[in-house]
N, C-alpha and C positions, 0 to 999 in steps of 0.2 A: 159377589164381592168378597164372599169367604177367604179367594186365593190373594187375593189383593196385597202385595206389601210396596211398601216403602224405605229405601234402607239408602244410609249414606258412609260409605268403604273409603279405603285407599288412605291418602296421606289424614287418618283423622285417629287420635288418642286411642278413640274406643268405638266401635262400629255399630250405629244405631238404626233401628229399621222402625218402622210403625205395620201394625195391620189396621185395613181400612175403618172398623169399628177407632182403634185409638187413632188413625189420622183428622177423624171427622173431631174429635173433642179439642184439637187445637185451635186456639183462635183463628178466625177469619177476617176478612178486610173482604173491600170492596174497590176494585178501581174502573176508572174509563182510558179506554185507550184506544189506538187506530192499528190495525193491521195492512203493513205492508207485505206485499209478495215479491217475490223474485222474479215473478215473471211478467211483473208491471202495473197490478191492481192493488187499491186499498179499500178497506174498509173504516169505515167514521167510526169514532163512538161506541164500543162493544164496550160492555159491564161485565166486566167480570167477575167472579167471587169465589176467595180460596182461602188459604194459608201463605201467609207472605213466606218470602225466604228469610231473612229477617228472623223469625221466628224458629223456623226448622233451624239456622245456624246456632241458638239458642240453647240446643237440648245437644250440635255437635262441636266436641273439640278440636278445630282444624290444626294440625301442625303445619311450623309457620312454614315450611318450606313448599306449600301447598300456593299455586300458582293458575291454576286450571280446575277445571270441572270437565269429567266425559259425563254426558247426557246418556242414562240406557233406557232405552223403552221396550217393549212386545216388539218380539221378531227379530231381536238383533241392532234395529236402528240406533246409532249415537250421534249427538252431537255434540261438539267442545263448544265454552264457553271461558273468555274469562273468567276469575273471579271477581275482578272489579265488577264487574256487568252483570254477574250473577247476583249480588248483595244490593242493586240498587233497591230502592225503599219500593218502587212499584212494581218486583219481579214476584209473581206467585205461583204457589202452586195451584192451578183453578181448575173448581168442581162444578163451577157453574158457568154459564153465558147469557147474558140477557135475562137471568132469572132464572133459566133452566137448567135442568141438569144436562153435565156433558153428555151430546149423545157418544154413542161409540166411533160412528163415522167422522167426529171432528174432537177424538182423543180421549174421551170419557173411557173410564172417570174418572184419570185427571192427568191434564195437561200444563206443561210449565209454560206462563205466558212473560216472555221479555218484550216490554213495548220498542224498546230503543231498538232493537233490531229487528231484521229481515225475519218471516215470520216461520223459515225454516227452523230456525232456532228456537222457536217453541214448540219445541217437540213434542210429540204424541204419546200419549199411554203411557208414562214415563214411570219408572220401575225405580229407580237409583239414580243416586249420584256420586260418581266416582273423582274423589280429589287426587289432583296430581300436579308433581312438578314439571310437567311440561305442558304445553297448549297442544297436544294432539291433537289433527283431526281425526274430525268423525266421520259417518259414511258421505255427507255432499260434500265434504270439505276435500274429501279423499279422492272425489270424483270431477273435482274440478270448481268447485263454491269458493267463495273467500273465506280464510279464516275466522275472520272478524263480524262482517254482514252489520254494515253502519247502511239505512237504508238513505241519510238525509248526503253520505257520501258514495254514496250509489255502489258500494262494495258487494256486485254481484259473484264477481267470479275471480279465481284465482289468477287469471293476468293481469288481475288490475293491482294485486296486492307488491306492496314496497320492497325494495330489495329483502330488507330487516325481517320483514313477515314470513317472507320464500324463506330466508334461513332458519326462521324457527320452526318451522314449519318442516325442514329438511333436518334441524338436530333433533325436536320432536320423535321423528320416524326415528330414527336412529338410535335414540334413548330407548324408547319401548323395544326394540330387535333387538336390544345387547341383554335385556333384563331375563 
């Protein structure tokens, strides 16, 4: 855990990271939630136990033109998030599952868990958080996922997404290739 950071860049004041010693002294919470997949299974009731976001926004100055979140984890993997979706009160950073600690196989040691969504979006091993004004996607979103990943509106894949979404989605792209 020596190499471990935490850092959140891009559209924010001042560029703040933690290493894993100072991320573990921030407060923790505890919540329960269900994991939905993509590919049709859920899970009941996981406990989870982290650092809310809530809290990480706490220590960052988002400027306001700051609209998105890219997801970076080990390997390269991103995923977009709104912000709206990113700040709700049960999105955390989590070090634990059921009690235990993350293992490595399912994101330890630590993975960002958003209940509201599809459970791609809780992305794995997650490294940073990059603010931006645009909703980029990330690598499934790129490859064909929905934008958004509402699982109670079944928003698996990108031709399910609204005309409004395909466009932002297409100025997205187009922002980040001029920059």
């Amino acid at each position: 855990m020596r190499r471990w950071t935490f850092r959140c860049f891009g559209l924010v004041e001042a560029e703040v990271s933690w290493a894993w010693e100072e991320f573990l002294k921030l407060p923790c919470v505890e919540i329960t939630s269900d994991v939905h997949c993509v590919t049709r299974w859920s899970k009941l009731d996981n406990r989870w136990e982290g650092v809310p976001i809530r809290e990480i926004m706490k220590h960052v100055r988002v400027k306001p033109q700051a609209a998105a979140v890219m997801v970076h984890s080990e390997a390269g993997y991103t995923t977009n998030i709104a912000l709206e979706d990113l700040i709700d009160d049960d999105v955390l950073l989590a070090i634990k599952h059921n009690g235990r600690d993350l293992e490595p196989d399912h994101g330890g040691p630590c993975r960002l868990v958003v209940p509201k969504l599809y459970f791609w979006k809780s992305a794995k091993w997650v490294r940073a958080f990059e603010f931006l004004d645009v909703n980029a996607p990330g690598f499934w979103e790129v490859n064909g996922y929905h934008m958004h990943a509402d699982p109670w509106k079944e928003e698996r894949y990108s031709a399910q997404e609204t005309r409004a979404m395909q466009q932002m989605r297409a100025e997205a792209l187009r922002k980040l290739r001029d920059r």
